[in-house]
N, C-alpha and C positions, 0 to 999 in steps of 0.2 A: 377263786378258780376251782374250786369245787378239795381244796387239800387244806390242809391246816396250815398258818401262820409259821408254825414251826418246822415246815419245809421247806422253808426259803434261807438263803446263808448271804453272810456276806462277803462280797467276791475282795482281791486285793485292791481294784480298781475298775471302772465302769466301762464299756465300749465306747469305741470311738475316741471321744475326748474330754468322754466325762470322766469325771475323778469317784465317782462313789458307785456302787452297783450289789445291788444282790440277786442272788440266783436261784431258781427254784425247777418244781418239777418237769421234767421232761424238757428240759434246755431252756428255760423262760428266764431272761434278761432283764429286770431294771436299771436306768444305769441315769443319776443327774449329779449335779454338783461342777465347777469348774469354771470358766472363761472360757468365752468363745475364741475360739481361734483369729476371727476375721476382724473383729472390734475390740477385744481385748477386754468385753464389758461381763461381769458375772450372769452366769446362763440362770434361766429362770424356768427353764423349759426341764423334760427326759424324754429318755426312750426307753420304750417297751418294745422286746424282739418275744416275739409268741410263734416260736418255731412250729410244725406240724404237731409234731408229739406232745409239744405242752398243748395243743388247741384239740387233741384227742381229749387228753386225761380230763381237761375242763369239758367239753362237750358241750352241744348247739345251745342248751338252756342258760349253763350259765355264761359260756359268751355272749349271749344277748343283753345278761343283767350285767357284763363285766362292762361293753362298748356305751348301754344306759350309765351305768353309774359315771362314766370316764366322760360323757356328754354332758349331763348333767353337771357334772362338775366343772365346766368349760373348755375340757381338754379340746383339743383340736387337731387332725389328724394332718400331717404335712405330708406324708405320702406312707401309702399302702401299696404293697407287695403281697401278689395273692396268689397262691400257687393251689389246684386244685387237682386230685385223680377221680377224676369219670372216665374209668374203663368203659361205662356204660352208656355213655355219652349221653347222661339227663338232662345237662346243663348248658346251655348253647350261648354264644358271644351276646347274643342278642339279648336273652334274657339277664346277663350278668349287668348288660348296658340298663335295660330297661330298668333293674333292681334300683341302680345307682343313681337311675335321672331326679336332677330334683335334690339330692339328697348331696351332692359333692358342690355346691355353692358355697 
């Protein structure tokens, strides 16, 4: 994420309903380990929460290598939550749609 290894802590317990989690700069959440709620079956999955501040301090470079490496690695994204300030209004629906076509299969 552009910080060192040793900015990350580990938290008491994970979000949501995961059982393990560590925290890092600017609000940035890992969180896995535990039983799903619904099945009762060992999760095999995490969550990463990359608030705005941690997705500053990392910046466009290395969140491209962060989203490659997580691809590569077979992650899979089950939902994203995008929140974006264009005061300047660069960025239009369309184009966000257009970024995406193709690539949310």
């Amino acid at each position: 994420m552009g910080v060192e290894y040793a900015d990350w802590f580990m938290l008491k317990t994970g979000i949501s309903d995961y059982v393990m989690g560590q925290g890092g700069p600017g609000g940035a959440k890992l969180s896995w380990g535990g039983n799903d709620q619904q099945t009762g079956e060992e999760r095999t999955d995490s969550h990463l929460d990359l608030p705005g501040q941690a997705c500053t301090i990392m910046g466009e470079q290395r969140m491209m290598r962060l989203l490659k490496t997580l691809s590569d690695a077979g992650s899979v994204a089950t939902r994203v939550d995008i929140a974006i300030d264009d005061y300047v209004r660069r960025v239009g629906v369309l184009d966000v749609m257009e970024s995406l076509d193709g690539q949310m299969r």
